[in-house]
C-alpha positions, 0 to 999 in steps of 0.5 A: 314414595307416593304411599309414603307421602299421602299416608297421613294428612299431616305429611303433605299438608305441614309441607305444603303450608310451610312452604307456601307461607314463608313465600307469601310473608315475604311478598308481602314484606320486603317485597310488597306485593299488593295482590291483584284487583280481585284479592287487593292489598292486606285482604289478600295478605288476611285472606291467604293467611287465615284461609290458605296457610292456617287453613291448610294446617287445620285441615292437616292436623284434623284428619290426622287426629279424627284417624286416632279419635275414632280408630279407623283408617286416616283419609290417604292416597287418592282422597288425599291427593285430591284435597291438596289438589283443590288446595293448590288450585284455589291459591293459584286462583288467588294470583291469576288475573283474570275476570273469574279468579276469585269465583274460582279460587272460591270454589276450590277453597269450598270443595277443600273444607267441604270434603274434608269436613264430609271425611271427618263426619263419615269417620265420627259417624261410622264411629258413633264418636258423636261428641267431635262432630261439632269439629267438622260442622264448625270447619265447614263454617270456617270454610262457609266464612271464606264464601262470605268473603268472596261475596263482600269482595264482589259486592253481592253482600253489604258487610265490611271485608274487615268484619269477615276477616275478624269472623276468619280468625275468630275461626281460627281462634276456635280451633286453637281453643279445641286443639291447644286445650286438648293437647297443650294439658297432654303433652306437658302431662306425659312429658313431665309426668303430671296429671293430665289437667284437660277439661272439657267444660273449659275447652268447649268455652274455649272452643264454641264462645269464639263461633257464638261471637262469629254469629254475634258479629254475622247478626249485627247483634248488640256489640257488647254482646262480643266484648262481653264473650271475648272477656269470657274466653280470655278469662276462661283460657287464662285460668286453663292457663293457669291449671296447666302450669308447671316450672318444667315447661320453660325447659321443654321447647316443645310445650313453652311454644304451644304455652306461648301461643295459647296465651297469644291467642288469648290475649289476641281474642281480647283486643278483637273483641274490644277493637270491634266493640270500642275501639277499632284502632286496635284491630290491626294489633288483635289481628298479630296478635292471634296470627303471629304470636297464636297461629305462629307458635301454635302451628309451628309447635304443633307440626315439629311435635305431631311430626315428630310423634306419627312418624315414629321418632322420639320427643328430641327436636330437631337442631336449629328448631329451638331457634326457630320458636325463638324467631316466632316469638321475636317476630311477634314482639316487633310486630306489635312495636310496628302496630305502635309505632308510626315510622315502622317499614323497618319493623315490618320487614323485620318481622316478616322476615323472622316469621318467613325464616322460622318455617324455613328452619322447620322444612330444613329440619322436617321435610326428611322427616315428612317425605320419608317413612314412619320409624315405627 
């Protein structure tokens, strides 16, 4: 069983996230939790969000598909066992309270993203793959990102806890334009049998305008240099957006939810742009916006689809999925009501309890599919 479940990166890394996220937003809503005096309030609930649950479904899906970029053997076994194990450390850390905790949790967050990035390099290089070894360099700056939050935590660096968190999910928002602009046009070529529409000047823009707004942001630039790229981006996403579409996506569950989510996240990386830029009253909602509605539908999208197809079973989603996807889009929409709204406890539970439900739909459905071996 051990070889069965640490033979691709995926298997215990979707588990494992599902898990730990469906725990972690009900903590956070109805039950209130408010973190400890080293991760306090909504920066552990961002932390833990961006750094932990996405974090872990990044690393997760990339070393399953650096195994297929560059035909070579998937990081297994003992090296996998190994990331997880740092992975679980660092959030234990998160909750334990005592003095170096978050020195700890820290170093386990580091040691995760930074092998993981050295495993993907040693296999684009060995590879010559060199055109992906921008995808490790810019994981070790998500990981890099985390230290930066550590150290505004502590107080060793004079910057807002706020700013890192944006610089986080501009991270995340990379990585949705590389992946979703790769897979997204894909998966809708091969299931309606269309032209595979990708590009790859617009999934670079997609990809790297993010980073270069994360620089922008970490060099205390001009600020309309950030909202001038955040407008780049959403134009450039809605047009790819536009080149992908087809009727037959809305009869296929899984392609409208990676749709859905790539247009969330597009929508989400504007309002940050335009909340860090003019008006920061509009930052709790870019920050849903992208969390729920992009990293919500794309990685739940994501994990039924590429579970689905490296274990050897056909394209037929598993029953009750559909309505988890619906669950994800239902809990998007009442959170960005709540972030509207003033009287809204009830639509934060709400929505809190629909995401927490959709990814315990997913480990009913996935985790015999997850712990057992391939079909094929």
């Amino acid at each position: 069983m051990f070889k069965t479940i640490f033979s691709y990166a995926f298997r215990p890394f979707y588990a494992a996230a599902a898990l730990y996220v469906a725990l972690i937003i009900l903590l956070w809503y109805p039950l209130g939790f408010q973190g400890n005096q080293h991760y306090p309030s909504f920066f552990w609930h961002g932390h833990e969000m961006i750094w932990g649950f996405t974090g872990a479904i990044i690393v997760g899906f990339l070393l399953t598909a650096v195994s297929n970029w560059t035909n070579t053997p998937p990081v297994r076994h003992y090296q996998l066992l190994m990331l997880l194990i740092f992975w679980v450390l660092a959030r234990l850390f998160v909750y334990l309270p005592v003095s170096q905790a978050i020195y700890l949790s820290t170093v386990f967050d580091s040691l995760f993203y930074g092998c993981a990035a050295i495993f993907m390099l040693i296999a684009l290089i060995k590879s010559k793959n060199y055109p992906n070894i921008l995808v490790p360099i810019v994981l070790l700056l998500f990981g890099s990102i985390n230290i930066l939050f550590c150290m505004a935590m502590i107080g060793v660096i004079k910057i807002s806890l706020l700013t890192v968190m944006q610089l986080g999910l501009l991270g995340v928002a990379a990585f949705i334009g590389l992946i979703g602009s790769r897979v997204t046009p894909f998966f809708t070529s091969i299931t309606l049998k269309q032209t595979n529409q990708f590009s790859k000047p617009l999934t670079m823009i997609a990809f790297l305008l993010p980073v270069l707004m994360m620089i922008v942001m970490v060099l205390n630039l001009p600020k309309v240099v950030v909202l001038a790229l955040g407008v780049i981006v959403a134009g450039t996403n809605c047009y790819q957006l536009y080149r992908w579409w087809n009727p037959g996506i809305l009869k296929e569950p899984l392609l409208w939810i990676l749709h859905v989510g790539f247009l969330f996240t597009t929508i989400g990386i504007f309002v940050l742009a335009y909340a860090y830029s003019v008006n920061l009253k509009y930052l709790s909602l870019s920050t849903h916006l992208i969390a729920i509605g992009g990293i919500g539908a794309l990685t739940i999208g994501m994990m039924a689809r590429t579970a689905l197809g490296h274990t050897g079973r056909a394209m037929i989603l598993p029953p009750f999925m559909k309505a988890a996807f619906m669950l994800i889009l239902l809990s998007v929409v009442i959170r960005v009501m709540a972030t509207i709204m003033t009287d809204n406890q009830l639509l934060l539970i709400a929505s809190a309890v629909l995401f927490s439900s959709a990814f315990i739909i997913y480990l009913y459905c996935y985790l015999p599919i997850l712990l057992t071996k391939s079909r094929a």
